[in-house]
Residue frames as qw, qx, qy, qz and C-alpha x, y, z in Angstrom:
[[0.714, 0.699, -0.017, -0.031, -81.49, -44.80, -101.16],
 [0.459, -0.623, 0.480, 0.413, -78.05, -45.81, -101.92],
 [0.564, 0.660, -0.357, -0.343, -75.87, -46.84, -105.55],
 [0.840, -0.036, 0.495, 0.218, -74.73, -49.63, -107.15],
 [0.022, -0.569, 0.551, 0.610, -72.52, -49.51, -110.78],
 [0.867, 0.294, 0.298, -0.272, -73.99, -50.89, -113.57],
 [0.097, -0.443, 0.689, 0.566, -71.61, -52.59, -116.25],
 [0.840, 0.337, 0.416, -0.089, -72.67, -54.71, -119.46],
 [0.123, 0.377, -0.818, -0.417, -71.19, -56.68, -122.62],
 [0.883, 0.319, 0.114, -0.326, -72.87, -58.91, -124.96],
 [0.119, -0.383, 0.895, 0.194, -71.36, -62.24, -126.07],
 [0.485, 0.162, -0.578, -0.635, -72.73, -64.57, -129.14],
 [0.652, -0.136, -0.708, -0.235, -73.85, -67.07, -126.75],
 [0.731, -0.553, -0.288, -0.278, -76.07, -68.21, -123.99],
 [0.933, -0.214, -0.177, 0.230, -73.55, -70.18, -122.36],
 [0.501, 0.244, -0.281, 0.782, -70.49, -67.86, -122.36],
 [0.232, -0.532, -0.018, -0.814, -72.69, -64.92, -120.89],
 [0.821, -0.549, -0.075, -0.141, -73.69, -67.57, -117.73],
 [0.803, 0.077, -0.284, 0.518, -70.09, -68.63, -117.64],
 [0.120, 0.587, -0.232, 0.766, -69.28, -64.54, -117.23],
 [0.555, -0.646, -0.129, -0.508, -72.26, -64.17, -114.99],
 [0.931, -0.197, -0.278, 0.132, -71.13, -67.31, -112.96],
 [0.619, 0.243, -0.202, 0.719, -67.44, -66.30, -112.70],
 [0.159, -0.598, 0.037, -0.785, -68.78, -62.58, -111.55],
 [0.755, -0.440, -0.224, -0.432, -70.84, -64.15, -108.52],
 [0.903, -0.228, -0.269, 0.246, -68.35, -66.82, -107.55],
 [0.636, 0.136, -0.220, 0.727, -65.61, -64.04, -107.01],
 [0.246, -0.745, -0.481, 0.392, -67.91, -61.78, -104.68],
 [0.373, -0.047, 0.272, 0.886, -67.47, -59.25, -107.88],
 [0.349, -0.245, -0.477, -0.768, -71.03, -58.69, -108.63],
 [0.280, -0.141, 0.644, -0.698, -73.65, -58.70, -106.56],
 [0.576, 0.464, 0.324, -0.590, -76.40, -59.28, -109.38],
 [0.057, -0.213, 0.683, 0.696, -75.31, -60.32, -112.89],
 [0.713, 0.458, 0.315, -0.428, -78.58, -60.67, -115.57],
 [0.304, -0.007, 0.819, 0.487, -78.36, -62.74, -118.87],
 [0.502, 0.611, 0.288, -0.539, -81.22, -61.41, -121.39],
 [0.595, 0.501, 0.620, 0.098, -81.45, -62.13, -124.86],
 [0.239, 0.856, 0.034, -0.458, -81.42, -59.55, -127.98],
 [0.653, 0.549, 0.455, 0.255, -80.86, -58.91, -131.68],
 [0.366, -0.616, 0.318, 0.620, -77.74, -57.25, -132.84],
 [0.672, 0.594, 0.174, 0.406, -76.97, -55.37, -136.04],
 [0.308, -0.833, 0.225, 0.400, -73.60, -54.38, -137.04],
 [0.556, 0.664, -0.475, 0.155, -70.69, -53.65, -139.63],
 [0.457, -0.640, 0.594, 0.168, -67.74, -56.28, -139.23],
 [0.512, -0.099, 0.674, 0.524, -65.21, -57.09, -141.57],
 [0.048, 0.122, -0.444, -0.886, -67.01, -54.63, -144.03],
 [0.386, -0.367, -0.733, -0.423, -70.51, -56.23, -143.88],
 [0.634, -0.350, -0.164, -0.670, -73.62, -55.98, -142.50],
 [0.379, 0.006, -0.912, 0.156, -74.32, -58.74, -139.66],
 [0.570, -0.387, 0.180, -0.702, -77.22, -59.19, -137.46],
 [0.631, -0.208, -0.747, -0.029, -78.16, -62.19, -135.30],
 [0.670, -0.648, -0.269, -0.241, -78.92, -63.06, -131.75],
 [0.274, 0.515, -0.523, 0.621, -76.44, -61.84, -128.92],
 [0.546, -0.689, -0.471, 0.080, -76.97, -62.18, -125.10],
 [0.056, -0.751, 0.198, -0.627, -76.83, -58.92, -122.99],
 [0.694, -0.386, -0.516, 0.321, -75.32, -59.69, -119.68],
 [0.168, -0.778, -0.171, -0.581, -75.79, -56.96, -117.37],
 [0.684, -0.204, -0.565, 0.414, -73.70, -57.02, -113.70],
 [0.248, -0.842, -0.047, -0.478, -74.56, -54.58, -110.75],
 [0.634, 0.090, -0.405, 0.653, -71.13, -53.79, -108.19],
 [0.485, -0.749, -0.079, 0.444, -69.98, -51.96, -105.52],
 [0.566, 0.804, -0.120, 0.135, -68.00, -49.08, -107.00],
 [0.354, -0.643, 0.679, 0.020, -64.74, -49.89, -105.18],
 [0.601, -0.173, 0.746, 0.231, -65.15, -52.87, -107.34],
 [0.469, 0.791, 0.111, -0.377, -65.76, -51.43, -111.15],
 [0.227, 0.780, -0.565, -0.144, -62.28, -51.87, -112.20],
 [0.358, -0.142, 0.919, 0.078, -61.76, -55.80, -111.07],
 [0.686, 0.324, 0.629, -0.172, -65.29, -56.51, -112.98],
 [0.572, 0.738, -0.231, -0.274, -64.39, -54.66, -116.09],
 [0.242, -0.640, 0.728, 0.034, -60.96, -56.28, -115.85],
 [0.588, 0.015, 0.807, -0.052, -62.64, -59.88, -115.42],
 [0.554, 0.617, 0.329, -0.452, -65.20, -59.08, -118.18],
 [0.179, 0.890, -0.353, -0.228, -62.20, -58.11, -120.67],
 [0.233, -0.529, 0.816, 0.022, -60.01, -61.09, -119.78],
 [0.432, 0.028, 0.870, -0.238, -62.44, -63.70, -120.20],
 [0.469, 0.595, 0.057, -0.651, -64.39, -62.00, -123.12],
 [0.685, 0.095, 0.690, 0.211, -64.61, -64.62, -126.08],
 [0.356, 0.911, 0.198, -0.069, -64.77, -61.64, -128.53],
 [0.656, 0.315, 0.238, 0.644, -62.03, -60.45, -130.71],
 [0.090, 0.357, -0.034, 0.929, -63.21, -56.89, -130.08],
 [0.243, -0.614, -0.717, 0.224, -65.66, -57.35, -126.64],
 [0.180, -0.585, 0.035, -0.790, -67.05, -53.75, -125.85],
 [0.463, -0.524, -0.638, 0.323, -67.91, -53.64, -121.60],
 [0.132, 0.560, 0.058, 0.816, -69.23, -50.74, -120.55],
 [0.155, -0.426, -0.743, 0.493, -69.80, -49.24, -117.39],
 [0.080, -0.725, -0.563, -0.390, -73.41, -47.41, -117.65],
 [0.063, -0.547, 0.168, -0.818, -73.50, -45.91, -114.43],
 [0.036, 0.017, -0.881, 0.471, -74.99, -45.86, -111.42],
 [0.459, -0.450, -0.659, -0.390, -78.20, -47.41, -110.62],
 [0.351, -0.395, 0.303, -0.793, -80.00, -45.61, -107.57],
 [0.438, -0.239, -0.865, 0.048, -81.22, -48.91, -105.23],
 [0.697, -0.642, -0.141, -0.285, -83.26, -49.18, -101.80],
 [0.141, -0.614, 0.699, -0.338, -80.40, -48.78, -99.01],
 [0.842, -0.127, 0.487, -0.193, -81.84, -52.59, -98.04],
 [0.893, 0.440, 0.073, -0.054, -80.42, -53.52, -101.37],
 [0.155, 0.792, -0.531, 0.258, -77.16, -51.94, -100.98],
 [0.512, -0.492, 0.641, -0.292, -76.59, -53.75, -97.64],
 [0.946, 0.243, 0.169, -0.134, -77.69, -56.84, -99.65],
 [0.733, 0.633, -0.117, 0.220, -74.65, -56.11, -101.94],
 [0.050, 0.758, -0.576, 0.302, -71.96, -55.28, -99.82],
 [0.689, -0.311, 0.634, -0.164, -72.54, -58.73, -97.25],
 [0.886, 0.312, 0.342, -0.008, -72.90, -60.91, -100.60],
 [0.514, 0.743, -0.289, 0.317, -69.75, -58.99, -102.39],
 [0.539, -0.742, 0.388, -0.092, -67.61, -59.23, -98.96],
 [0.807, 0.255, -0.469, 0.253, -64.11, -61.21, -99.81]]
């Protein structure tokens, strides 16, 4: 058994949220990154708003928590992005190893 960090941020479209994902992957920040769907209600700018958001969900090394939030932040097509890091996610020690050769710069 070993850990991984979980972060996530939602963004109003498909395509940015693969772009993130992408970006994550190509810079051996993330070992994992998920894109999922989901329906969002919130207050902004004084109103009500709901529509369709995409949850994008990216599992690290924790020596690398601070570059993905960082990236996540920088690149975030939001006016006010939220990225949070969840925590850690308890893996199979075969997965770990998975994530440290495939995160290696």
């Amino acid at each position: 058994m070993a850990t991984l960090r979980l972060l996530r941020s939602t963004y109003g479209s498909r395509g940015n949220a693969q772009a993130a994902a992408q970006r994550l992957i190509e810079r051996r920040l993330a070992a994992c990154v998920h894109v999922s769907p989901l329906w969002s209600t919130y207050r902004w700018k004084g109103k009500v708003a709901q529509g369709d958001e995409w949850l994008l969900e990216a599992r690290c090394l924790g020596e690398d928590v601070d570059a993905v939030w960082a990236d996540l932040l920088d690149g975030h097509p939001f006016d006010t992005p939220l990225v949070e890091v969840v925590g850690e996610s308890t893996v199979p020690a075969r997965y770990a190893a998975w994530a440290k050769r495939v995160t290696k710069r």
